[in-house]
C-alpha positions as a Markdown table, in Angstrom:
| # | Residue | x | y | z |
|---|---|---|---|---|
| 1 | Unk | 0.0 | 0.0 | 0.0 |
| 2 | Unk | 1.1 | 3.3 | -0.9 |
| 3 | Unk | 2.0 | 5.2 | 2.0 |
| 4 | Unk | 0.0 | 8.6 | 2.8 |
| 5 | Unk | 1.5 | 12.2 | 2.0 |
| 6 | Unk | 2.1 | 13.5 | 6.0 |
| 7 | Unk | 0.9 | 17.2 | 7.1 |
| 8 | Unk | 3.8 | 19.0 | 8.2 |
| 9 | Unk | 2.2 | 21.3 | 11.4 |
| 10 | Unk | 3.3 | 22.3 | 14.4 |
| 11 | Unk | 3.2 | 19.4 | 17.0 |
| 12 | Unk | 0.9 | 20.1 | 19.9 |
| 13 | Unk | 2.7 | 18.2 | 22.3 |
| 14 | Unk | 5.6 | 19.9 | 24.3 |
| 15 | Unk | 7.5 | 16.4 | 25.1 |
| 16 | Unk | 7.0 | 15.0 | 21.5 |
| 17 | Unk | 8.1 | 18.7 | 20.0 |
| 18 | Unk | 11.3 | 19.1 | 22.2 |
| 19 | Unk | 12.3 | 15.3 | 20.7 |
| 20 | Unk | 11.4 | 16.0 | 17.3 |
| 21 | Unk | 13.5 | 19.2 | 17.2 |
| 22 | Unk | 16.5 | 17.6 | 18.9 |
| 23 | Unk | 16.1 | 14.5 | 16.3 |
| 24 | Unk | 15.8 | 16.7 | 13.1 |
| 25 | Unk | 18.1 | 19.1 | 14.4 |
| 26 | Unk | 21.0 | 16.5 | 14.6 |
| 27 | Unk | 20.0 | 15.4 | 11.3 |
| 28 | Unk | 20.4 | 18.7 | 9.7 |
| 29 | Unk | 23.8 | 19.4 | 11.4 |
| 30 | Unk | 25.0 | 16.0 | 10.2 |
| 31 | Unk | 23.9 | 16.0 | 6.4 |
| 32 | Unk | 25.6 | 20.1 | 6.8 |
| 33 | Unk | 28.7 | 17.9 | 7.5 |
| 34 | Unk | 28.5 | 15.3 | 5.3 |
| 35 | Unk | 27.5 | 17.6 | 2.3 |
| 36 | Unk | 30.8 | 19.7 | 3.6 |
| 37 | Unk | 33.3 | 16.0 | 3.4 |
| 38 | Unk | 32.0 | 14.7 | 0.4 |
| 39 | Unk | 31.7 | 17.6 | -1.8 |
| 40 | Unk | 34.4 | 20.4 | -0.8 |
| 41 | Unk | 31.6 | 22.8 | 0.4 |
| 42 | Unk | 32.0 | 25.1 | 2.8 |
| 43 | Unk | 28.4 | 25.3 | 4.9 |
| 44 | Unk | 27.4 | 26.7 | 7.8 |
| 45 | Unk | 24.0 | 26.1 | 9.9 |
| 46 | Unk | 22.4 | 28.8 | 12.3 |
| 47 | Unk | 19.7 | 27.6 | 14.1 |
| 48 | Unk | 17.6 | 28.8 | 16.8 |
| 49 | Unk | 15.1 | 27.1 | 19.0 |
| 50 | Unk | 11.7 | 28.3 | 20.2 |
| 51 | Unk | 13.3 | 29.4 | 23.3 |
| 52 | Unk | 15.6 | 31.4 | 21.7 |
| 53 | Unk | 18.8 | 29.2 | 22.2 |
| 54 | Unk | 21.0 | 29.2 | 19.4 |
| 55 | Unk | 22.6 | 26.3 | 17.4 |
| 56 | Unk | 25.2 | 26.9 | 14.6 |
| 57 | Unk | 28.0 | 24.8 | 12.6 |
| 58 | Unk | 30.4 | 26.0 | 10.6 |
| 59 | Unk | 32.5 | 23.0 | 8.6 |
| 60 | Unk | 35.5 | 25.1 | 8.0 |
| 61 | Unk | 36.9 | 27.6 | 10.1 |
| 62 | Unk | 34.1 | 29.7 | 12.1 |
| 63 | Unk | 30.9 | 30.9 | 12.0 |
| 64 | Unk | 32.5 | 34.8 | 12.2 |
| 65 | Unk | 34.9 | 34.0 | 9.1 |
| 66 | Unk | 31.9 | 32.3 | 7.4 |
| 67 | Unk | 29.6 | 35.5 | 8.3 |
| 68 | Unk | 32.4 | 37.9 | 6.9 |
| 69 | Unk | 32.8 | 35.6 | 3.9 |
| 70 | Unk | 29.1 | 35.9 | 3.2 |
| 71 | Unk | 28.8 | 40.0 | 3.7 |
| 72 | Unk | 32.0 | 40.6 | 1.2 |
| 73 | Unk | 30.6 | 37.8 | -1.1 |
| 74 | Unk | 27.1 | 39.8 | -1.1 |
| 75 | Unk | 28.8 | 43.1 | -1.0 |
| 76 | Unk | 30.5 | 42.1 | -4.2 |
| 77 | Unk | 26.9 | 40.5 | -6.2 |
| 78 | Unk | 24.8 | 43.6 | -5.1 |
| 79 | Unk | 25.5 | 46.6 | -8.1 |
| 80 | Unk | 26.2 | 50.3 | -6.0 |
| 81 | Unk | 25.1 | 53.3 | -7.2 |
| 82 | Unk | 28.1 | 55.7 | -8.5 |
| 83 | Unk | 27.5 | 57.8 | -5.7 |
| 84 | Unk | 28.2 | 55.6 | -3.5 |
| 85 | Unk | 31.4 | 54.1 | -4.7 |
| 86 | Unk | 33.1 | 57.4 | -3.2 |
| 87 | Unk | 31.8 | 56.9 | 0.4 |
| 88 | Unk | 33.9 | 54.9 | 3.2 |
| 89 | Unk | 31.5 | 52.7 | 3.5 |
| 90 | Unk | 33.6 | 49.6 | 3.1 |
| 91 | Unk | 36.4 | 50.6 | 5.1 |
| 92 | Unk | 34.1 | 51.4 | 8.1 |
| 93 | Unk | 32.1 | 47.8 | 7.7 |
| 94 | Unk | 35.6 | 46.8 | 8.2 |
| 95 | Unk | 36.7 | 48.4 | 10.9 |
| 96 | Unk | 33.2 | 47.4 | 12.6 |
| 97 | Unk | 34.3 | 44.1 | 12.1 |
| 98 | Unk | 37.8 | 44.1 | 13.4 |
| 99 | Unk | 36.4 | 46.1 | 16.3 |
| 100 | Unk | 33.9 | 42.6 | 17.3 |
| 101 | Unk | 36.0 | 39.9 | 16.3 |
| 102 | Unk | 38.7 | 42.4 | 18.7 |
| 103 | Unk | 35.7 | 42.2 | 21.3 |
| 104 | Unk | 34.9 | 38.3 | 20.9 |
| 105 | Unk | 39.0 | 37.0 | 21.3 |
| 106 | Unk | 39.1 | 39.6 | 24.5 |
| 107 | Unk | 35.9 | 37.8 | 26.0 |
| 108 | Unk | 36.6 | 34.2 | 25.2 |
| 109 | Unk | 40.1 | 35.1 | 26.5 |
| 110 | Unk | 38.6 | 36.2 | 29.7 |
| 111 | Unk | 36.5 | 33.5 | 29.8 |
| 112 | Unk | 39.4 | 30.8 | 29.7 |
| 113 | Unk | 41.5 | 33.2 | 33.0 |
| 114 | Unk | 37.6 | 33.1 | 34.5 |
| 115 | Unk | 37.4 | 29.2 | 33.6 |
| 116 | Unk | 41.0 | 28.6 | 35.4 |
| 117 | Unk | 40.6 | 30.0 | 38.3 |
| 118 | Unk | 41.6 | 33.6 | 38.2 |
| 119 | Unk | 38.4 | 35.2 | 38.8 |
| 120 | Unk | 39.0 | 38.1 | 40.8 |
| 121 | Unk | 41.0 | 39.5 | 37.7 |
| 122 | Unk | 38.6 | 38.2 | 35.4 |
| 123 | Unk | 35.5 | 39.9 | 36.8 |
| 124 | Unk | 32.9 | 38.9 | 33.5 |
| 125 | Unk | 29.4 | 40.8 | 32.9 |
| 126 | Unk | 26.2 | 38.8 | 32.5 |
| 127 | Unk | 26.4 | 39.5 | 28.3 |
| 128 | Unk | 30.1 | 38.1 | 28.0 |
| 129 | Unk | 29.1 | 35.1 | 30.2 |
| 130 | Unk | 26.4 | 34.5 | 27.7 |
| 131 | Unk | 28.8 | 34.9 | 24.8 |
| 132 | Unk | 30.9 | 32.5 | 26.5 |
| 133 | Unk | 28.4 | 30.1 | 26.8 |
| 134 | Unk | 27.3 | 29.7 | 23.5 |
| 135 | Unk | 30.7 | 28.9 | 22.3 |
| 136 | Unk | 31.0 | 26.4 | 25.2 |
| 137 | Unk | 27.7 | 24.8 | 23.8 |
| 138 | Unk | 29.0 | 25.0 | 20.2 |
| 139 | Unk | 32.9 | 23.6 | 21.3 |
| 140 | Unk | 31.3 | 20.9 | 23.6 |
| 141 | Unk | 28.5 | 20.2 | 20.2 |
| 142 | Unk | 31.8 | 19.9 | 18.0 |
| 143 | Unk | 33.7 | 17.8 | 21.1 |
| 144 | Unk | 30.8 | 15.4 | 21.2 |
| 145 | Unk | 30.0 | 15.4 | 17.4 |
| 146 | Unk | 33.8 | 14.0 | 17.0 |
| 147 | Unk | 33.7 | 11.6 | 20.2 |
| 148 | Unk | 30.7 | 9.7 | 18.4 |
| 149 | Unk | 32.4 | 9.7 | 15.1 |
| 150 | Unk | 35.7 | 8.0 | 16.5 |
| 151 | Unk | 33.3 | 5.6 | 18.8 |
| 152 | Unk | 31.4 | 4.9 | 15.6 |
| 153 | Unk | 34.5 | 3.6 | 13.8 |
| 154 | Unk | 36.0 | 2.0 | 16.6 |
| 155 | Unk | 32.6 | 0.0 | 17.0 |
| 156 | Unk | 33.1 | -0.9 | 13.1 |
| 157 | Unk | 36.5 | -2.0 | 13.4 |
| 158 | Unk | 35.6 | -4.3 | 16.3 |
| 159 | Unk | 33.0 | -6.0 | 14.8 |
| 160 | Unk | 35.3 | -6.4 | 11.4 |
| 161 | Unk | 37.7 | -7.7 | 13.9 |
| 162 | Unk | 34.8 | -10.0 | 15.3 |
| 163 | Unk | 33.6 | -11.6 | 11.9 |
| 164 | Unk | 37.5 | -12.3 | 11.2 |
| 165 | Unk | 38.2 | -13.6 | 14.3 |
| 166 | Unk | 34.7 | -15.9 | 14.0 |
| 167 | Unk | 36.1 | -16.9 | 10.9 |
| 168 | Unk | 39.2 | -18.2 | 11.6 |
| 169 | Unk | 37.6 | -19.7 | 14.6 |
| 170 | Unk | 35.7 | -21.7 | 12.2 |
| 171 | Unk | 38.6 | -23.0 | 9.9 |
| 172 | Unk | 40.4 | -24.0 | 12.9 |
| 173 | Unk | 37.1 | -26.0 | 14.2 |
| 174 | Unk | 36.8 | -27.3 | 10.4 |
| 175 | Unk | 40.6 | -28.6 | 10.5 |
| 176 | Unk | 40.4 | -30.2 | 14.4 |
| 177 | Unk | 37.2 | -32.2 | 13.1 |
| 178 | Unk | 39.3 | -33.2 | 10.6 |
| 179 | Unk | 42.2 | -34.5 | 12.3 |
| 180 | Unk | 40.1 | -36.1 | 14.7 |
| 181 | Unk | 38.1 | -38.2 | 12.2 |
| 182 | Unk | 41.8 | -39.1 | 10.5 |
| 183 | Unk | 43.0 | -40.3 | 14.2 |
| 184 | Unk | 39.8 | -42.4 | 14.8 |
| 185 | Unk | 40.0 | -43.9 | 11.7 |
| 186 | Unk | 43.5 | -44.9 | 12.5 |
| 187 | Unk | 42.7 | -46.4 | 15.4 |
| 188 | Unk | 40.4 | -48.8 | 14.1 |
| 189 | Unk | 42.6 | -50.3 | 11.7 |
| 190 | Unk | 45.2 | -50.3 | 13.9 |
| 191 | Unk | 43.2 | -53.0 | 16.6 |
| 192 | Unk | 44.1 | -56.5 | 14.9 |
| 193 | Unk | 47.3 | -57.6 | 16.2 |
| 194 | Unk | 48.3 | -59.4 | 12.6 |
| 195 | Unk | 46.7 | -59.1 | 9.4 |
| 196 | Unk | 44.0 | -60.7 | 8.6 |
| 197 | Unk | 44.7 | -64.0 | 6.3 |
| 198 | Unk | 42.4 | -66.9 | 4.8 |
| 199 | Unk | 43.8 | -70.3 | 4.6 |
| 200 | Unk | 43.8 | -72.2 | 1.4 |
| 201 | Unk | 41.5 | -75.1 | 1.1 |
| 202 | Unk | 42.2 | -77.8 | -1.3 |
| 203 | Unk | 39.0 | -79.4 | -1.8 |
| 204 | Unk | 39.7 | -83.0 | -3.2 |
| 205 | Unk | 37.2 | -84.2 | -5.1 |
């Protein structure tokens, strides 16, 4: 039977939402990375949640470079007026974007002096200790991510290692069945203390 076309709607249910977004969320982040490997591609995901909680992959490099890649790439495809090509716009989008990525490395590095113990000199603010944890959700995403890719192949190489192991278990069972059957056989003929002979009869008639 053929199977019916499903109704894609919001789900109702808060329990069966909440697993259905972490399901298809995973999904999406590991096609984004499989797309990435297998053809070159350089992809990245932003994703946010219905609480607000955000969720992003970026295959190469980060999701800043990949954001800056994207503004210059659309910079360059949109046409500017000729007034505009005399304005310092460009330079200033620049300098705008020095000045966060200047911002991000000084909170993530006083986030690691927080992290290790020196937090008297690392006094954070409620918005840097939310910047820090979303790249701690992202690093320990990537951290896992990895951990169940190794696991994964480990896993496979075990059970290759199995099915040879069962193999050669199995020739070696084959070839003790076989010598056994040889011994036995041996055995047997080996019972009679002389060869058997028939004496000759001469039947007179």
């Amino acid at each position: 039977m053929a199977r019916g076309k499903v109704q894609l709607r919001r789900i109702e249910n808060h329990v069966h939402r909440q697993v259905t977004f972490c399901k298809r969320r995973a999904g999406l982040l590991k096609k984004a990375k499989e797309l990435s490997v297998l053809c070159d591609a350089e992809i990245g995901v932003v994703i946010f949640s219905a609480h607000g909680k955000l969720y992003e992959l970026a295959t190469k490099g980060t999701m800043q470079g990949l954001i800056e890649r994207y503004m210059k790439s659309s910079r360059g495809a949109q046409p500017e007026p000729a007034a505009m090509e005399t304005q310092p716009a460009p330079d200033l989008d620049t300098k705008e974007e020095i000045n966060m990525l200047k911002q991000e490395i000084e909170v993530l590095q006083k986030g690691l002096r927080y992290m290790f113990g020196a937090r008297a000199a690392a006094e954070m603010s409620l918005d840097e200790l939310l910047v820090l944890e979303k790249h701690l959700e992202i690093w320990i995403y990537q951290i896992r991510s990895t951990k169940m890719d190794i696991m994964f192949k480990e896993i496979q190489q075990l059970r290759n290692k199995e099915e040879i192991l069962t193999a050669a278990n199995q020739h070696l069972h084959n070839k003790v069945e076989e010598t056994a059957e040889i011994t036995n056989f041996v055995s047997v003929t080996s019972d009679f203390p002389h060869p058997l002979t028939i004496q000759n009869e001469i039947i007179f008639q």
